[in-house]
N, C-alpha and C positions, 0 to 999 in steps of 0.2 A: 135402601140404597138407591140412588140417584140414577136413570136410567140414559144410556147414551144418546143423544138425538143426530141423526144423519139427515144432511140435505138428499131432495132427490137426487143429484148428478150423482151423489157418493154412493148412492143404495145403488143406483142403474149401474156405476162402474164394477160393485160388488161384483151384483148378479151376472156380469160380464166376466170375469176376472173368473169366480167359480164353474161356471158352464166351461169358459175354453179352458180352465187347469183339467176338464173328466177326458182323458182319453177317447173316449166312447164315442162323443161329441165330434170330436175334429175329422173322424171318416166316418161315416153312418148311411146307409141305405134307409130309406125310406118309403115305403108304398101308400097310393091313394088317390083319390080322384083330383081333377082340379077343378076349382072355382075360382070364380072373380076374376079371370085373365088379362090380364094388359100387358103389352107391347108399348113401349113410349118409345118418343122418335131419338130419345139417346140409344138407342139397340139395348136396352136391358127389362126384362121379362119379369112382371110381378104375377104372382097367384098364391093362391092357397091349395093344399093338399087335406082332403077331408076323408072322415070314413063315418059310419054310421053315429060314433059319437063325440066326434070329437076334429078341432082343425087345426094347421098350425100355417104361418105364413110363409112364404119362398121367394125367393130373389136370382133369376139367373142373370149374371151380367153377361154384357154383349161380345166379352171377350170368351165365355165359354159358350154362348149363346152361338159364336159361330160354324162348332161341333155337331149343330143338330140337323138331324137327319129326316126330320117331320117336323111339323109345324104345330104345336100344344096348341088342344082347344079343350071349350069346358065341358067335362064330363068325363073327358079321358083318363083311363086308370093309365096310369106311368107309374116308375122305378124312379125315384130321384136320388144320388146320389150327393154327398155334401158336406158340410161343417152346420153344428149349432150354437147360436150368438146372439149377444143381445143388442139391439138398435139401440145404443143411450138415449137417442133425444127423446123416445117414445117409451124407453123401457119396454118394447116387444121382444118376445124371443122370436126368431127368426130363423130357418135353415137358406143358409147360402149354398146354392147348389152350383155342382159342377158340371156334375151331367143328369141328363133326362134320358129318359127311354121308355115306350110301350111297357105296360105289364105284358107280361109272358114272353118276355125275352131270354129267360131261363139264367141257366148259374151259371154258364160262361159269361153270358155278357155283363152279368155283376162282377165277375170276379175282375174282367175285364177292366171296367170304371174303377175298381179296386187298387187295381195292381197300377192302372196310369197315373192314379191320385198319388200313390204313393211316391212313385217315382217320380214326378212332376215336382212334388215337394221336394224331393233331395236333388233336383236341378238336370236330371239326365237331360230334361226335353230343353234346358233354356239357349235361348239362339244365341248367347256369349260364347257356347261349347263348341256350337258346329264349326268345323274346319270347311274352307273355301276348298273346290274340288279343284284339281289341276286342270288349264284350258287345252294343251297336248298331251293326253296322258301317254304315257310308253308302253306301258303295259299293266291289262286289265285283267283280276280276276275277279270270275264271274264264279259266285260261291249259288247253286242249284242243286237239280235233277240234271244227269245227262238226257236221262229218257222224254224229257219233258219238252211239247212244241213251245214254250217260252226259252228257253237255250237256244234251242233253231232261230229263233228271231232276232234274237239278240245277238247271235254270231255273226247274222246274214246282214244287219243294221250297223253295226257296226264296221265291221269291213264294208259297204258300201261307201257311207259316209266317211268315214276316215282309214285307211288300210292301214296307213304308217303304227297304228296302236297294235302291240301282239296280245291275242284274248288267251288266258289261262283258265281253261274250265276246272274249279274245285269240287267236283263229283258230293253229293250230301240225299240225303233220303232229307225230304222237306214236307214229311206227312207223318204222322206217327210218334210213340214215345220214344225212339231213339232218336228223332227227329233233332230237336233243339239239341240234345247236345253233340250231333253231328256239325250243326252251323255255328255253333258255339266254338268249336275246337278248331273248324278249318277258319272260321277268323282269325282267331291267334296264331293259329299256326301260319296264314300267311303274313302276319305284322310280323311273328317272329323271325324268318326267315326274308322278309323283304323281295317277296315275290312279286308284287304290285304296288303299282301307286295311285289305283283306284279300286276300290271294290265295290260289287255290284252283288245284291245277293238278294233272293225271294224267287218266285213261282208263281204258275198262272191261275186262274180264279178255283172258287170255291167255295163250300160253307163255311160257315165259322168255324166249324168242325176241321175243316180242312187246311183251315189257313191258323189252326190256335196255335202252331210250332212257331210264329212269328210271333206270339202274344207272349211267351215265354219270358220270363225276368233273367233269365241266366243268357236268352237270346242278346235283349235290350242290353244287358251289362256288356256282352260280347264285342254291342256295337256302338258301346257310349266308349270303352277304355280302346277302341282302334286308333294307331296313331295314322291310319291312313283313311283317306274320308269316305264315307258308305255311302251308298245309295240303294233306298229300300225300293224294292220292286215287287208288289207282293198284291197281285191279284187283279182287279177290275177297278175303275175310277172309284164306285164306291165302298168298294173293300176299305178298313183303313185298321191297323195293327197297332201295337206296341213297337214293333222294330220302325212304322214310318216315324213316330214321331222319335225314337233314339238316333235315327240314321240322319248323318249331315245332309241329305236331300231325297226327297222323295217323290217317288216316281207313281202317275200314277197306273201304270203297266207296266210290264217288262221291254215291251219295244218303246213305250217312254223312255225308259232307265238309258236303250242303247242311246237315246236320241237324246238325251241330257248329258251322257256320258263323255262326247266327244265330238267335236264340232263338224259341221258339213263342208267339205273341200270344195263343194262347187258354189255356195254361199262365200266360203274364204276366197275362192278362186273371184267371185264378181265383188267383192268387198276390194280385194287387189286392183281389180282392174278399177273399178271407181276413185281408188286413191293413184291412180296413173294414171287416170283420167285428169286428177284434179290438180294434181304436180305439174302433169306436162300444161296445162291453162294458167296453173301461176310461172311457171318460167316464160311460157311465152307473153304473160304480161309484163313480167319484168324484165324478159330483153327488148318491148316495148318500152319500158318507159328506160332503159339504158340508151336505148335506142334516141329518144328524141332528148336526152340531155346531153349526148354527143353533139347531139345537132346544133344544140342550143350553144354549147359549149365553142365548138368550131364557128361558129355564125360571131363570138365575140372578136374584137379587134383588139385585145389584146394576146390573142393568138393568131389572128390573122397578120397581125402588122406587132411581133413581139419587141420591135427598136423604140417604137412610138412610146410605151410604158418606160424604157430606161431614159430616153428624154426627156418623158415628164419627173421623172425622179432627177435625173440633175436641176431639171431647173430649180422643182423644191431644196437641192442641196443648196444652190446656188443663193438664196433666197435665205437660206438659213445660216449659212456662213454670211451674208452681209449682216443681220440680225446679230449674228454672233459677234462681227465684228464692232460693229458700233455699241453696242454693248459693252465688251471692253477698255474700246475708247471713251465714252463716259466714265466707265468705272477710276481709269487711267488716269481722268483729268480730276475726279475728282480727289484723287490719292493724291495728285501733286498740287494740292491747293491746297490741301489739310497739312502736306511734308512743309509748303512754305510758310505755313500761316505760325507752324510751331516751329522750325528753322531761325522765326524772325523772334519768338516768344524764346529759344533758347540763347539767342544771341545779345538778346537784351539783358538777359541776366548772367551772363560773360563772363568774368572777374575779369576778363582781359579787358572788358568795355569802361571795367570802374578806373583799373590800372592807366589808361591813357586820358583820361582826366588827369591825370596828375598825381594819383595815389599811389602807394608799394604796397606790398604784403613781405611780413618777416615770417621767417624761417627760420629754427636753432637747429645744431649742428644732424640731428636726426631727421633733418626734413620735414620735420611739423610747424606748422604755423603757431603763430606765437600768437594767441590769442589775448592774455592780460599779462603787464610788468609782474603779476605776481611769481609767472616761473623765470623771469631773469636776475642775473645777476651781473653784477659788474664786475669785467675782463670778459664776460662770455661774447663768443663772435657769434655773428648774426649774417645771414643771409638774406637782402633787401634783394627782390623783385618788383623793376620797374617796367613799364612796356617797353620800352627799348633795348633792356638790358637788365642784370643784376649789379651788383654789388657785394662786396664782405666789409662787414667792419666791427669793431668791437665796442660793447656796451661799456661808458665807461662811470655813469651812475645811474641810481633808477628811484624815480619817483613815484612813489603811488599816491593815488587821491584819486579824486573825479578828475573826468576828461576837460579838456580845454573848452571854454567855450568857445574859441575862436582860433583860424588858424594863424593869426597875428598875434597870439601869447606864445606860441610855438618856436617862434623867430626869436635868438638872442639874444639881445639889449645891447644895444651899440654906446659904447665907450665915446664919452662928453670927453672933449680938449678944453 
């Protein structure tokens, strides 16, 4: 039996194609040392992860690359987190990593890279979702600890900067296993009642230990389905949770949060005055420049002196009525030269002109002219038309033939003595 022959592009798409159908493969933790380090100046991070027997190559690009919290050098044992794949053009397998981290960062922080991966992929974190925060809000609740000096600050931060905002404190335990689903419920329950139209919600630092009730998935869902926009406030700048990346902005403190939350009245109070600064400078340059086209305006003479324009306008009329006029008159003369020229062309062919030569024209008793002896007859009367007059008389024979040649065969024959 003939055996199938595969180019290599086809075998490397295989081996591609197989690896990412193994579930196992698309999230995977991985431990071990790195070698071969490189940084290249697109921001994306090559190395290898090695252990006593064995390597495999890694790739973090510059967009997860900007997550990291240390700086990978070679020799360091890390946690890499990731998908495994195969490079076609090389046919390498490869782990595409998402996140790094020191070994001994323990089973929080794995589960951690865990839980963001996953949620990442189903799109909680993508910036199409976040909702734009209101620039006035009306009223804020701020989902905490009452106990907690991050509440104080945030109360005291926000009434400074803006008072017109009312802050609703949502009381929540933000430590512990009852924790998350305390912060979970007073979310919804203020979306569902429309207590605010901004929420603020997290607490002040801690270990990870302390701060994992913001690492929660039932958190992150809480704060991805808000139809009112979050803002996570959850610890110290380097603190960074599950809820900051689900929450539409993040804050990196709590007195951040208030200071994001709502804008400063003495910032809007000189932003004011510089746009009434810049108003009152363009009207006053525009009743400047109204100013000198008045000027200009009255300086002309035909406001100064407004009779001097309607006398220049008669004489134009006057000037166009003579135009007009002779105009006419050509047209005039030349009508009455073309009326005489055919006047004289009509009178030439007259019948009246033929008739005073000495011609008639007949007429039978209908007033038609008698064109040939073939319609007469003899007794019929006849109506002769001469210029001077008519005549009636009666036909009293009729000859037909050709016309006379001459009007001397027309004449009688005069009777010999």
């Amino acid at each position: 039996m003939e055996k199938e022959v595969f180019t290599v592009s086809r075998l490397n798409a295989m081996l591609k194609a197989c690896i990412e159908a193994e579930p196992v493969f698309s999230n995977i933790c991985v431990t071990g040392e790195i070698s071969n380090y490189k940084l290249y100046p697109s921001g994306h991070h090559y190395f290898s992860l090695k252990d006593a027997e064995s390597a495999v190559s890694c790739v973090l690009f510059k967009g997860s690359a900007r997550l990291l919290r240390f700086r990978p050098e070679n020799g360091m044992q890390v946690l890499a987190v990731g998908r495994v794949s195969v490079y076609p053009r090389d046919g390498k397998v490869q782990l595409y990593v998402n996140a790094l981290m020191p070994s001994g960062a323990g089973d929080l922080q794995a589960a951690f890279e865990q839980l963001k991966a996953k949620l990442d992929a189903e799109g909680l974190f993508s910036r199409e979702h976040k909702k734009p925060l209101p620039p006035f809000p009306k009223k804020i609740a701020v989902i905490t600890s009452p106990a907690g000096a991050a509440v104080r600050d945030m109360i005291r931060i926000l009434g400074a900067r803006w008072p017109a905002s009312e802050v609703l404190v949502v009381p929540v335990r933000v430590q512990g296993t009852e924790a998350p689903g305390e912060i979970s419920a007073a979310i919804r329950y203020v979306n569902t009642h429309r207590l605010a139209d901004l929420i603020i919600t997290g607490r002040g630092g801690g270990s990870i230990e302390d701060l994992w009730a913001f690492n929660e998935e039932q958190v992150a869902r809480a704060i991805f389905s808000s139809s009112i926009p979050v803002i996570s406030a959850v610890g110290h700048e380097p603190d960074v949770t599950i809820a900051d990346y689900a929450a539409d902005a993040r804050a990196s403190t709590p007195s951040n949060a208030a200071e994001i939350a709502v804008p400063d009245r003495a910032e809007l109070f000189s932003l004011v005055e510089g746009y009434r600064v810049r108003a009152d400078s363009a009207m006053d340059k525009t009743l400047d420049r109204c100013e000198a086209r008045l000027k200009a305006l009255t300086s002309r003479r035909v406001l100064s002196e407004p009779g001097e324009a309607v006398n220049l306008r008669r004489m134009d009329l006057d000037l166009m009525r003579e135009r007009l006029l002779g105009i006419c008159r050509n047209i005039l003369s030349r009508k009455r030269h073309r009326f005489g020229t055919l006047a004289a062309s009509l009178d030439a062919l007259s019948p009246l002109k033929v008739l005073s030569r000495g011609y008639t024209a007949a007429f039978d008793g209908d007033n038609h002219v008698v064109k040939s002896v073939s319609v007469l007859e003899a007794g019929q009367d006849l109506r002769l038309l001469f210029a001077d007059g008519s005549a009636v008389c009666t036909v009293d024979s009729v000859k037909p033939g050709q016309a006379e040649r001459s009007v001397g065969s027309l004449l009688p024959e005069r009777k010999t003595e």
